[in-house]
Residue frames as a rotation matrix with the C-alpha (Angstrom) as fourth column:
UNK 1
-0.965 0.113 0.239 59.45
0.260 0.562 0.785 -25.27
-0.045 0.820 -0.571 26.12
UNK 2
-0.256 0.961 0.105 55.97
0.956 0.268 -0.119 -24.72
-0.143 0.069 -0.987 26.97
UNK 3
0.151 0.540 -0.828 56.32
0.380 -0.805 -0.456 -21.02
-0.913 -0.245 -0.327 26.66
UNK 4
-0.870 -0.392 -0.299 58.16
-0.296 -0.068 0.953 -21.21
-0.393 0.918 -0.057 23.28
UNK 5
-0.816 0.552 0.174 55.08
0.516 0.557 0.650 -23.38
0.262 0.620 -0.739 22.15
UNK 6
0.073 0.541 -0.838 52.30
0.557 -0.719 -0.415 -20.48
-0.827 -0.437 -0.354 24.09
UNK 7
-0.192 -0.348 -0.918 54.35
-0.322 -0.861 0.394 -17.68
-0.927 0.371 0.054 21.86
UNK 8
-0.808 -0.322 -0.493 54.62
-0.363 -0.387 0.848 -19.19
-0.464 0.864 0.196 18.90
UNK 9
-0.692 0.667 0.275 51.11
0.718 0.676 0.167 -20.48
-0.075 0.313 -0.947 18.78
UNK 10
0.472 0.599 -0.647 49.70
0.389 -0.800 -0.456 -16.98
-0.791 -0.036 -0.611 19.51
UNK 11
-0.334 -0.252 -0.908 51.99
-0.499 -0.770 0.397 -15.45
-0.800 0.586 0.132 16.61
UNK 12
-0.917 0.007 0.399 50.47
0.319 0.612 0.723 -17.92
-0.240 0.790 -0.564 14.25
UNK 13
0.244 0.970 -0.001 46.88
0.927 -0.233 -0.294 -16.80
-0.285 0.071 -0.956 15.10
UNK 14
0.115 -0.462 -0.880 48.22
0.127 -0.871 0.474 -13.47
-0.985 -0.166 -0.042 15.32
UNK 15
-0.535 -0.673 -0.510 49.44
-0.212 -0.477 0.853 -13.78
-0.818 0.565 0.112 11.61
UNK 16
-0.700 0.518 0.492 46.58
0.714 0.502 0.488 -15.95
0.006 0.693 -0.721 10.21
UNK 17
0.304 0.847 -0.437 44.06
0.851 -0.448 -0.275 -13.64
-0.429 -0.288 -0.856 11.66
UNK 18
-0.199 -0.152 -0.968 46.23
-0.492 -0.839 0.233 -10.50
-0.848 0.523 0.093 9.81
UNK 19
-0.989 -0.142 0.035 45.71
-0.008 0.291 0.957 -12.65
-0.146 0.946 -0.289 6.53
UNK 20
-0.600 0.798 -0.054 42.06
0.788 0.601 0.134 -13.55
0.139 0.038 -0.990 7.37
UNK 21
-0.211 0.834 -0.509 40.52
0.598 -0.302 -0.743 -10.74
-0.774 -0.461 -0.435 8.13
UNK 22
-0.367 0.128 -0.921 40.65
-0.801 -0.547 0.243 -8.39
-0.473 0.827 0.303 4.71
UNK 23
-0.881 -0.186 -0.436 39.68
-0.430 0.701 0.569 -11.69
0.200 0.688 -0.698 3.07
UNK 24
-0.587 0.809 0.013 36.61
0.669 0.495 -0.554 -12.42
-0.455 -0.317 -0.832 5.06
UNK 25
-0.354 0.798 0.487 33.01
0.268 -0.412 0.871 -10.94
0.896 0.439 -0.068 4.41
UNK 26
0.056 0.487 -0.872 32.70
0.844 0.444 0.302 -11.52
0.534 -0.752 -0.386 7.69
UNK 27
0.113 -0.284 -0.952 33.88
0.859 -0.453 0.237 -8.09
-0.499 -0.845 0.193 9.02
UNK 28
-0.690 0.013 0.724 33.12
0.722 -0.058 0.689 -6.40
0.051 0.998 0.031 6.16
UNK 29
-0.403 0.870 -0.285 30.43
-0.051 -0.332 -0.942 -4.11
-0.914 -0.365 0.178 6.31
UNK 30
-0.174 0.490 0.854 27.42
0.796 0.581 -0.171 -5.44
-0.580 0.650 -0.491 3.50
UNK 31
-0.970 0.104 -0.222 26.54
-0.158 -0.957 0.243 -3.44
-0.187 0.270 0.944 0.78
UNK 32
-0.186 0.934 0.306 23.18
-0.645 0.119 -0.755 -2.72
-0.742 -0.338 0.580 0.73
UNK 33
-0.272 0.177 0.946 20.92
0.252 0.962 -0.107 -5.72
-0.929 0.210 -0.306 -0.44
UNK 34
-0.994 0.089 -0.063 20.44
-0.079 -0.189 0.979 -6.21
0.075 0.978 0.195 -4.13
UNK 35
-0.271 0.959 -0.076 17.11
-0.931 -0.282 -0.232 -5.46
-0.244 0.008 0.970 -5.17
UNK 36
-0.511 -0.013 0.859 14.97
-0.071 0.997 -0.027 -8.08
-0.856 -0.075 -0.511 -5.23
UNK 37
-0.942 0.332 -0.047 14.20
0.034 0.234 0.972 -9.66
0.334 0.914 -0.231 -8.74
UNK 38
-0.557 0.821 -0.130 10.53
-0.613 -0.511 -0.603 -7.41
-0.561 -0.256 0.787 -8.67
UNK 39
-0.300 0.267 -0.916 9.74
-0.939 0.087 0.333 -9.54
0.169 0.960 0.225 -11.75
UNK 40
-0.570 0.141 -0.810 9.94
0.361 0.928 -0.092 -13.10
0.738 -0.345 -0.580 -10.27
UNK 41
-0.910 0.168 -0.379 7.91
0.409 0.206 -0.889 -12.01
-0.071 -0.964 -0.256 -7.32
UNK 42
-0.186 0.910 -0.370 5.20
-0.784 -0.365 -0.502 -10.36
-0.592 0.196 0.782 -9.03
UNK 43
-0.259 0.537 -0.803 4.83
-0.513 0.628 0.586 -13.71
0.819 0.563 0.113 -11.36
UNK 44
-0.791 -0.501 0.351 5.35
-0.198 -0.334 -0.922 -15.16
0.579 -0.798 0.165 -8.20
UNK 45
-0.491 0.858 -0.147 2.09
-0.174 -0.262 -0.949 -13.48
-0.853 -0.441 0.278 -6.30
UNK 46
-0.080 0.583 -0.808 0.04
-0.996 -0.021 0.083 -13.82
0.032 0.812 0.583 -9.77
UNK 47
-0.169 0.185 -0.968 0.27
-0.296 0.927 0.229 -17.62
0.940 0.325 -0.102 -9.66
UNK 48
-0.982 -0.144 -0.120 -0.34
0.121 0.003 -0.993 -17.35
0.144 -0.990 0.015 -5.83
UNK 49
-0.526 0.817 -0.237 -3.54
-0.462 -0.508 -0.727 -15.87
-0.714 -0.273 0.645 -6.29
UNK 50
-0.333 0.290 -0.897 -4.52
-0.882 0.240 0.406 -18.06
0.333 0.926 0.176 -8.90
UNK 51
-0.603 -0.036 -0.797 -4.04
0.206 0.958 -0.199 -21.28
0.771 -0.284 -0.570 -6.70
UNK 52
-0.873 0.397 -0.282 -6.06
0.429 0.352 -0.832 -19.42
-0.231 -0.848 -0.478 -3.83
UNK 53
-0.625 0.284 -0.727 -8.69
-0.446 -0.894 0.034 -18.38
-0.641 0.346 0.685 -6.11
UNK 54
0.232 0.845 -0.483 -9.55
-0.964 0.267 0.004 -21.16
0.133 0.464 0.876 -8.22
UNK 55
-0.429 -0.483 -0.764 -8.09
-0.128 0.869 -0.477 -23.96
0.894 -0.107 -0.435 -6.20
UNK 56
0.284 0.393 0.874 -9.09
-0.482 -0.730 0.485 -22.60
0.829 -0.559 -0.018 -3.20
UNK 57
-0.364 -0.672 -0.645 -6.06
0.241 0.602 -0.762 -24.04
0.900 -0.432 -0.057 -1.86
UNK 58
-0.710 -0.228 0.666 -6.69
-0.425 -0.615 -0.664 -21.87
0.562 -0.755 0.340 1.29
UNK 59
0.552 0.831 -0.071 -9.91
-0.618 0.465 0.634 -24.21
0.560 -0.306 0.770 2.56
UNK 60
0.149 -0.594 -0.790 -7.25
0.134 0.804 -0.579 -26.66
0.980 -0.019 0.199 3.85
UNK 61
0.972 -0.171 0.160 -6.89
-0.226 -0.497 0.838 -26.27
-0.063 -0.851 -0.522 7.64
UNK 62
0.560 -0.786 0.262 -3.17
0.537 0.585 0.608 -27.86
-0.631 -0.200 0.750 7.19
UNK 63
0.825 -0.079 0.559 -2.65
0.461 -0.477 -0.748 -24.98
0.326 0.875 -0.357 4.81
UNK 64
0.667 -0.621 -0.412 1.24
-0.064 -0.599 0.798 -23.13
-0.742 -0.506 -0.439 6.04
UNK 65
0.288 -0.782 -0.554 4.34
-0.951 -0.299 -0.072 -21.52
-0.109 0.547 -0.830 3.95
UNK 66
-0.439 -0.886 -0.148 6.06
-0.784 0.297 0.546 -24.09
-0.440 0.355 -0.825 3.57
UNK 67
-0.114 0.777 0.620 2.87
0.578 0.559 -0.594 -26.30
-0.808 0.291 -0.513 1.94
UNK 68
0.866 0.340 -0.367 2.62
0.006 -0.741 -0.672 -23.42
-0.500 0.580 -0.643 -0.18
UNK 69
0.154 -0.801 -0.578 5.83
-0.936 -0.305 0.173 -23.36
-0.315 0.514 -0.798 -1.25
UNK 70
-0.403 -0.383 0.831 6.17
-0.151 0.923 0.353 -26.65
-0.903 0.017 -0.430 -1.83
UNK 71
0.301 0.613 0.730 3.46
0.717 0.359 -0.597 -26.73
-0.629 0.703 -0.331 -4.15
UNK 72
0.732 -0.238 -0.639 5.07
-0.424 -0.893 -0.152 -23.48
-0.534 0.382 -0.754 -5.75
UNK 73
0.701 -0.711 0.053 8.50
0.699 0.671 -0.249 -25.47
0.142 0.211 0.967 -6.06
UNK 74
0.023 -0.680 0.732 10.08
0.131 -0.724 -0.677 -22.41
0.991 0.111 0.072 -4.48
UNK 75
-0.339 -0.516 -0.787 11.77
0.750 0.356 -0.557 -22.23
0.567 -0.779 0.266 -1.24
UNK 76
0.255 0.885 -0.389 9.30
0.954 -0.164 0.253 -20.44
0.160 -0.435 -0.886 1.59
UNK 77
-0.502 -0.346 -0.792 11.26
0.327 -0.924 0.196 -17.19
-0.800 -0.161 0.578 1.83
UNK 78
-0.993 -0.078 -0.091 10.71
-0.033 -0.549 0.835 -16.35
-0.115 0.832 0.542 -1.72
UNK 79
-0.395 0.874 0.284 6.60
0.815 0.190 0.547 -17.26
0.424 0.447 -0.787 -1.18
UNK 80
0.446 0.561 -0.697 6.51
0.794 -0.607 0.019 -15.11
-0.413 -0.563 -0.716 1.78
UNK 81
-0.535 -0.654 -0.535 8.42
0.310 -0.741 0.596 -12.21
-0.786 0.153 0.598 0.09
UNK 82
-0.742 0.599 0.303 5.82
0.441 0.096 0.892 -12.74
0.505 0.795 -0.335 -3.03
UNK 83
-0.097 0.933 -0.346 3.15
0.974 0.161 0.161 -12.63
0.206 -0.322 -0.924 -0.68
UNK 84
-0.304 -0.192 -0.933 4.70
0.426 -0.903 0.048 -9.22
-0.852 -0.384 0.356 1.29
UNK 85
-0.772 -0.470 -0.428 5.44
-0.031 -0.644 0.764 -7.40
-0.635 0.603 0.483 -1.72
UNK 86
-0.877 0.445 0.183 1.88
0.324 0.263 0.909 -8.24
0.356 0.856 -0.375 -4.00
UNK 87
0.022 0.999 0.041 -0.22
0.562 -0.046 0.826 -8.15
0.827 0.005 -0.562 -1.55
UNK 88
-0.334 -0.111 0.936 0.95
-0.595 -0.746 -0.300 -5.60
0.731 -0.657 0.183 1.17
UNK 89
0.701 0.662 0.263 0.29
-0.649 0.441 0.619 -8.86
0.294 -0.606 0.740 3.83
UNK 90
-0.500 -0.201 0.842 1.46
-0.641 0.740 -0.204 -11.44
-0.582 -0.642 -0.499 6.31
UNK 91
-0.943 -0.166 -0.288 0.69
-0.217 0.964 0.153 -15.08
0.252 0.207 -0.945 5.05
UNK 92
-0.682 0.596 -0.423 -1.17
0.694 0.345 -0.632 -15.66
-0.230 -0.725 -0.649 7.79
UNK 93
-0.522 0.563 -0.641 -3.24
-0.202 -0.812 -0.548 -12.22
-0.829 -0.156 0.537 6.93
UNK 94
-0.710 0.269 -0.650 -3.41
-0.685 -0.050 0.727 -13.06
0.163 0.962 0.219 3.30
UNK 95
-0.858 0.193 -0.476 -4.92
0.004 0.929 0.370 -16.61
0.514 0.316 -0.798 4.05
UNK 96
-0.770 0.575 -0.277 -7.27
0.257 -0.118 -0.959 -15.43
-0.585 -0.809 -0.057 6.98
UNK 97
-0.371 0.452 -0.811 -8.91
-0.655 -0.747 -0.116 -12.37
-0.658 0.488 0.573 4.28
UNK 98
-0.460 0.325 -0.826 -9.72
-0.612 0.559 0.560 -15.53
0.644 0.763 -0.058 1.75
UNK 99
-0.875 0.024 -0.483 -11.10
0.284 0.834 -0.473 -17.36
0.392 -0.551 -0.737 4.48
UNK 100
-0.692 0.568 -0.446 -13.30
0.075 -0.558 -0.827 -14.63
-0.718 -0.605 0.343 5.69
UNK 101
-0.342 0.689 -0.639 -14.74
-0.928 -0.357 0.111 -13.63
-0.151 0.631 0.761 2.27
UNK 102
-0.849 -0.038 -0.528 -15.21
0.029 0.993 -0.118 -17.46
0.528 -0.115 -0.841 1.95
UNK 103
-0.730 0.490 -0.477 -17.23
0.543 -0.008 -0.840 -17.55
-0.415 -0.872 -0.260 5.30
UNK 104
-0.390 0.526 -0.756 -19.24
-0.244 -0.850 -0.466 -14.19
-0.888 0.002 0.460 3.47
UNK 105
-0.715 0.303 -0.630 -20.30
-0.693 -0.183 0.698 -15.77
0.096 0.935 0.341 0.84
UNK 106
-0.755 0.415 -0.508 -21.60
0.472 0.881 0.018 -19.01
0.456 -0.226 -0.861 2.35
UNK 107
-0.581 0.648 -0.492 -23.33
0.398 -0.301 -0.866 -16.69
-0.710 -0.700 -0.082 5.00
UNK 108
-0.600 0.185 -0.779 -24.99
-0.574 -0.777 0.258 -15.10
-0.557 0.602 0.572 1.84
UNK 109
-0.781 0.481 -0.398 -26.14
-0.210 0.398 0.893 -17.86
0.588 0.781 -0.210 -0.46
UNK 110
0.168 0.953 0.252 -29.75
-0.973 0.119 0.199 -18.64
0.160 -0.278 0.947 -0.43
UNK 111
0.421 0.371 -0.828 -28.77
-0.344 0.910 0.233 -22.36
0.839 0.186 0.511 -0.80
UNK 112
-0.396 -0.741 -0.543 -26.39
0.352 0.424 -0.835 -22.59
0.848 -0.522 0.093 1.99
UNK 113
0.221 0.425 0.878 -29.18
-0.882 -0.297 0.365 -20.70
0.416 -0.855 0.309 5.09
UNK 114
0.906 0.421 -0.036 -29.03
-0.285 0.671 0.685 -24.52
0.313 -0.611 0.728 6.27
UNK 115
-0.033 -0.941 -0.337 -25.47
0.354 0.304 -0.884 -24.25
0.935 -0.148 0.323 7.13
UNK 116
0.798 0.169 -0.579 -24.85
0.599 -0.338 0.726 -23.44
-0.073 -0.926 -0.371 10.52
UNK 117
0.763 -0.636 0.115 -21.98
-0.646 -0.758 0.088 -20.77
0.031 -0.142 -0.989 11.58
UNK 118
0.299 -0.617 0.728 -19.88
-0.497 0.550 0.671 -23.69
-0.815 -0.562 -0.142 12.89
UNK 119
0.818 0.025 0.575 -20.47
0.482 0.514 -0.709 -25.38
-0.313 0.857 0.408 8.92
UNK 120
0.924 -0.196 0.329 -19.38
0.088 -0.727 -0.681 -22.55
0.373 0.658 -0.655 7.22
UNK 121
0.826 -0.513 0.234 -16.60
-0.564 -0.760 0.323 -22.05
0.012 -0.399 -0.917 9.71
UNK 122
-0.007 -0.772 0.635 -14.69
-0.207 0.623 0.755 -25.12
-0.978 -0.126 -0.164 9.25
UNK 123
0.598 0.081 0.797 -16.13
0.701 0.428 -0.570 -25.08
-0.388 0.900 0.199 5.47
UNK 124
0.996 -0.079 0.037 -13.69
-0.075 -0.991 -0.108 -22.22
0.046 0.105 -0.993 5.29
UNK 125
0.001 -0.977 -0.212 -10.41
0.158 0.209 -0.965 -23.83
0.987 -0.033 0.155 5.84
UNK 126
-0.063 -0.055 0.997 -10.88
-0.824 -0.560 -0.083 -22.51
0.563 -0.826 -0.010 10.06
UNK 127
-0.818 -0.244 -0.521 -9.76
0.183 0.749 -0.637 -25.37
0.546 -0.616 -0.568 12.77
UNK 128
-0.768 0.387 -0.510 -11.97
0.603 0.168 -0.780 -23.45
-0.216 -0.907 -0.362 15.47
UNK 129
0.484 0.875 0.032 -15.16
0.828 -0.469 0.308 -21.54
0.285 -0.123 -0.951 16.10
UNK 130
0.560 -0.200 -0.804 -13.19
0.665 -0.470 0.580 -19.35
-0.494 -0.859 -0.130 18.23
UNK 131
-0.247 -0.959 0.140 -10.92
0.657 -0.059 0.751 -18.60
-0.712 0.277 0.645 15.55
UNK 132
-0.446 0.538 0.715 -13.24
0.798 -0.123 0.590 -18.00
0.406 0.834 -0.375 12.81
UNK 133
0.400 0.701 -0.590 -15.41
0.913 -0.362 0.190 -15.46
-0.080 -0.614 -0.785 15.37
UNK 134
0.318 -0.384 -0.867 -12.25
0.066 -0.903 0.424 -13.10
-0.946 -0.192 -0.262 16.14
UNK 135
-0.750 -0.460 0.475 -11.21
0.607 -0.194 0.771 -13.19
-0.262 0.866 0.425 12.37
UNK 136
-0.235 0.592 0.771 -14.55
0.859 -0.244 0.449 -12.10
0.454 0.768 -0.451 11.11
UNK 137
0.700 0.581 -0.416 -15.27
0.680 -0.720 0.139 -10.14
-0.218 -0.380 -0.899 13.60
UNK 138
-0.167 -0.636 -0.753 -11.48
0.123 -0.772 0.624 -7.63
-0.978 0.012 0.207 13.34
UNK 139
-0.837 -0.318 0.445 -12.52
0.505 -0.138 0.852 -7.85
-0.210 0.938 0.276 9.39
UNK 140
-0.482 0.727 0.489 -16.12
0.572 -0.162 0.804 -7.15
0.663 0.668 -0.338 9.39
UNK 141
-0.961 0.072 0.268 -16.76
-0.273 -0.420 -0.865 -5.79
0.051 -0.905 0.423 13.11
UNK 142
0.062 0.936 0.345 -19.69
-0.997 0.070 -0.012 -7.52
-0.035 -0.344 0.938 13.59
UNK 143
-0.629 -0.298 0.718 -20.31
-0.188 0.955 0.231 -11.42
-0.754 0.010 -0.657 13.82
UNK 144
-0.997 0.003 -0.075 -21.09
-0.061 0.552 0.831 -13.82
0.044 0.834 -0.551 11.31
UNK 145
-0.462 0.887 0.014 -24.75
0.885 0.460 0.068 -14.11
0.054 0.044 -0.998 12.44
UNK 146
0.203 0.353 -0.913 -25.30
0.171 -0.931 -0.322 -10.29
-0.964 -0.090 -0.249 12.41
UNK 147
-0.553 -0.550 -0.626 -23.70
-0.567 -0.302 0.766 -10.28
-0.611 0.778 -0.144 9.32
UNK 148
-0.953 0.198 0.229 -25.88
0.224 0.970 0.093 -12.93
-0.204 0.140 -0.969 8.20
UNK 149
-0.236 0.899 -0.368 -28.99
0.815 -0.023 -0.579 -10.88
-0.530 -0.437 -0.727 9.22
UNK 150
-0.291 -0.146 -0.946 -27.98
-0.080 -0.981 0.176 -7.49
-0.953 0.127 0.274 8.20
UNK 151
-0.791 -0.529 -0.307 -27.36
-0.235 -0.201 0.951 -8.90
-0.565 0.825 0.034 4.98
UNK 152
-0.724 0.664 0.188 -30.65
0.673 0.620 0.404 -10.83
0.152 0.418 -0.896 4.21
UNK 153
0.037 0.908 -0.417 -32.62
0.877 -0.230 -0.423 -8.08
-0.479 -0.350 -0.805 5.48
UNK 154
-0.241 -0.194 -0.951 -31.03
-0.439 -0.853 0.284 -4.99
-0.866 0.485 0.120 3.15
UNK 155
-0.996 0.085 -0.006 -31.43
0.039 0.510 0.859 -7.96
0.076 0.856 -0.511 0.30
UNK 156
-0.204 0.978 -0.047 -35.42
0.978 0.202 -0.052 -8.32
-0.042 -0.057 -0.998 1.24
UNK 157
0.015 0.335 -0.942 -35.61
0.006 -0.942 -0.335 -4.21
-1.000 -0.001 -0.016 1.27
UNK 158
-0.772 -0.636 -0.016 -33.95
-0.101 0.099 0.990 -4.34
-0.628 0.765 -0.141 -1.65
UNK 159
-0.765 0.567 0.307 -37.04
0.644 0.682 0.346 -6.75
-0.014 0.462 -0.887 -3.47
């Protein structure tokens, strides 16, 4: 009995698994991915750059995909895929580069000299000092207070 019930439980798999497999996707090989709708992802990045531009959503230290998307009403793949594809960037790259120029303007205005580095660096959307330092520095190769100097002192030649 107990081999009768063995056998004829393997020839069931045996016969489901000849029905199931042409029928799955699973074992399929995919065809190649459909292109992605270029059109929705370039409005997309256009309304991306709008919100970190004249919202300047990106000041937020709590700022991450899926905050972004939320406020998008689209589901964080499709922001970061917006982001890839518009702006040739990582999230995280895109949001840093608005953060820096941010940082490069404050260090610039005449009204803001009475910020400190540390101001500017958290008026930027930046948690740490530390953070803010190695960003500016891999973008601008110099630090914020050289940068700071350089810049006020080519502006006074300048006059």
């Amino acid at each position: 009995l107990y081999k009768m019930i063995v056998i004829s439980a393997a020839l069931v798999f045996y016969f489901l698994s000849w029905y199931a497999i042409p029928r799955s996707r699973l074992f399929i090989a995919e065809p190649e991915k459909r292109p992605l709708d270029i059109e929705a992802h370039k409005e997309l990045g256009e309304r991306i750059a709008m919100m970190f531009q004249v919202e300047e959503i990106f000041v937020s230290t709590d700022l991450n995909l899926t905050s972004l998307a939320a406020r998008l009403k689209v589901p964080p793949y499709m922001a970061s895929r917006a982001i890839n594809q518009c702006f040739h960037k990582s999230f995280s790259e895109f949001v840093v580069e608005y953060r820096i120029r941010k940082a490069e303007k404050l260090l610039l205005q005449d009204s803001q000299k009475s910020l400190t580095i540390e101001a500017i660096a958290f008026e930027s959307g930046f948690n740490t000092l530390s953070a803010f330092y190695k960003a500016f520095k891999k973008i601008n190769h110099t630090t914020p207070a050289r940068y700071r100097e350089i810049s006020l002192g080519m502006s006074k030649n300048i006059a």
